[in-house]
C-alpha positions as CSV (number, residue, x, y, z in Angstrom):
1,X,-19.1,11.1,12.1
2,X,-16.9,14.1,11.0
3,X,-14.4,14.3,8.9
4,X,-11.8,14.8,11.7
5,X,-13.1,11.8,13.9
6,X,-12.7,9.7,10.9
7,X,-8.8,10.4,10.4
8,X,-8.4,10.1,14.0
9,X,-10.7,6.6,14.3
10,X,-8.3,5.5,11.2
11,X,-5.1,6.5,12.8
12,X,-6.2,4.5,16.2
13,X,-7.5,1.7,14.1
14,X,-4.3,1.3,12.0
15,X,-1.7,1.8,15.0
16,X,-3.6,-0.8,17.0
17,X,-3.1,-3.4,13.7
18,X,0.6,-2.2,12.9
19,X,1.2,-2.8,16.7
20,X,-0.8,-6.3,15.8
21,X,1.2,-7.0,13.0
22,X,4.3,-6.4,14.7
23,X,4.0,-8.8,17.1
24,X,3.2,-11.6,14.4
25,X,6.3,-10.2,12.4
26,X,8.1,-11.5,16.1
27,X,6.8,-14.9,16.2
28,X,7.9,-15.4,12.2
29,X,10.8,-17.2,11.2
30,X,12.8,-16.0,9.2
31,X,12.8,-12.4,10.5
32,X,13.1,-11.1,7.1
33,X,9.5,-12.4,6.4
34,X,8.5,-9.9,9.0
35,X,8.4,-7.0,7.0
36,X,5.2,-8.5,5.3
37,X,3.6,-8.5,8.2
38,X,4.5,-4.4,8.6
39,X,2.4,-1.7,8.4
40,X,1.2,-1.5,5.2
41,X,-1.4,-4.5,5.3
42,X,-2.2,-2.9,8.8
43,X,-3.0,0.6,7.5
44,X,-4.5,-0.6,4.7
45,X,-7.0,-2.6,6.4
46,X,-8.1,0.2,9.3
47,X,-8.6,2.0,6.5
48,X,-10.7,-0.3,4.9
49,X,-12.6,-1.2,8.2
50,X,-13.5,2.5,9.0
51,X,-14.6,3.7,5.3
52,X,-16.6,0.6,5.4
53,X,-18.2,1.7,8.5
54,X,-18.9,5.8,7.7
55,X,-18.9,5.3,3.7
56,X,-20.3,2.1,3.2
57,X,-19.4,-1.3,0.3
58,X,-19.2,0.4,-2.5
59,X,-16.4,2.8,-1.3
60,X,-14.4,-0.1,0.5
61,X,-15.0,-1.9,-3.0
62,X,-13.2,1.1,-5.1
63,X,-10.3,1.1,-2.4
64,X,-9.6,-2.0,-2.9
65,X,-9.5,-1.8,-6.6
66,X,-7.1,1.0,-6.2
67,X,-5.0,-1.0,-4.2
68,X,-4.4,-3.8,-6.2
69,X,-3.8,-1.0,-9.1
70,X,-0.7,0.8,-6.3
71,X,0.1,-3.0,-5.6
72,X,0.6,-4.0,-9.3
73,X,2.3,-0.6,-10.3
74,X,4.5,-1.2,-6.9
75,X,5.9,-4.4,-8.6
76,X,6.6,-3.0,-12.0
77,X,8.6,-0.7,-10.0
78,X,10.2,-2.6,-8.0
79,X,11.0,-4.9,-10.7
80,X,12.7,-2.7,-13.0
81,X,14.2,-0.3,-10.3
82,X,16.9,-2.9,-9.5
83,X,18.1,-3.2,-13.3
84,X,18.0,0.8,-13.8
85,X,20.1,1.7,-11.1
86,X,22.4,-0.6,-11.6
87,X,22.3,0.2,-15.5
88,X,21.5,4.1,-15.2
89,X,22.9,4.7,-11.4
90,X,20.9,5.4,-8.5
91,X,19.5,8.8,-9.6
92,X,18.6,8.2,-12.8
93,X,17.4,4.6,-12.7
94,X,15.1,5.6,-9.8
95,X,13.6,8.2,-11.5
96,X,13.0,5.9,-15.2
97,X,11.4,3.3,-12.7
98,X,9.0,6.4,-11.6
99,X,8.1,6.8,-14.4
100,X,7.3,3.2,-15.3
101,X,5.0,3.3,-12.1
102,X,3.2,6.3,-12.6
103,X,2.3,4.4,-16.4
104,X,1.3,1.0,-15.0
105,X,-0.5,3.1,-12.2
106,X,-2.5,5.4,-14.5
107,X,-3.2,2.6,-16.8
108,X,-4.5,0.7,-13.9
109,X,-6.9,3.5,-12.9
110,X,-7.8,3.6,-16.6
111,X,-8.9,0.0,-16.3
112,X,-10.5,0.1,-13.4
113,X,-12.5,3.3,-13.5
């Protein structure tokens, strides 16, 4: 399959699930659970399901790893983003809390590579 089949079969694939998701973010109660069921987990499995399918285990293996990495590096973000910006303002703090992700995200990779 070429390279431009594959980004199309992923954007299909992933619109399909964030459509998917959507609708179980509707049946949830309360509604702000729903944005766990958004598009992220959608994208990230179409992704998943298509490299699986052209590339093979192994590559849907090392995605996976570098998702819990973004994952883990997204909550050291978010958890000192809140304290920052309200300590630093919202430039500033945002920016320090970049900086803390890029670290935890590049010591992930570290770790997992």
């Amino acid at each position: 399959m070429g390279e431009v089949w594959t980004i199309v079969v992923r954007g299909l694939c992933g619109g399909l699930l964030v459509m998917a998701f959507a609708l179980v973010g509707e049946i949830v109660s309360p509604k702000r659970f729903a944005g766990i069921f958004a598009a992220g987990p959608a994208v990230a499995l179409a992704g998943m399901a298509v490299t699986l399918l052209v590339l093979g285990e192994r590559q849907v293996a090392e995605a996976g790893h570098g998702m819990v990495v973004g994952a883990v590096a997204l909550v050291a973000y978010c958890a000192s983003a809140v304290p920052l910006t309200r300590r630093l303002g919202a430039t500033a703090g945002s920016a320090v809390a970049m900086v803390i992700w890029a670290a935890v995200a590049a010591l992930g990779w570290e770790l997992i590579t």
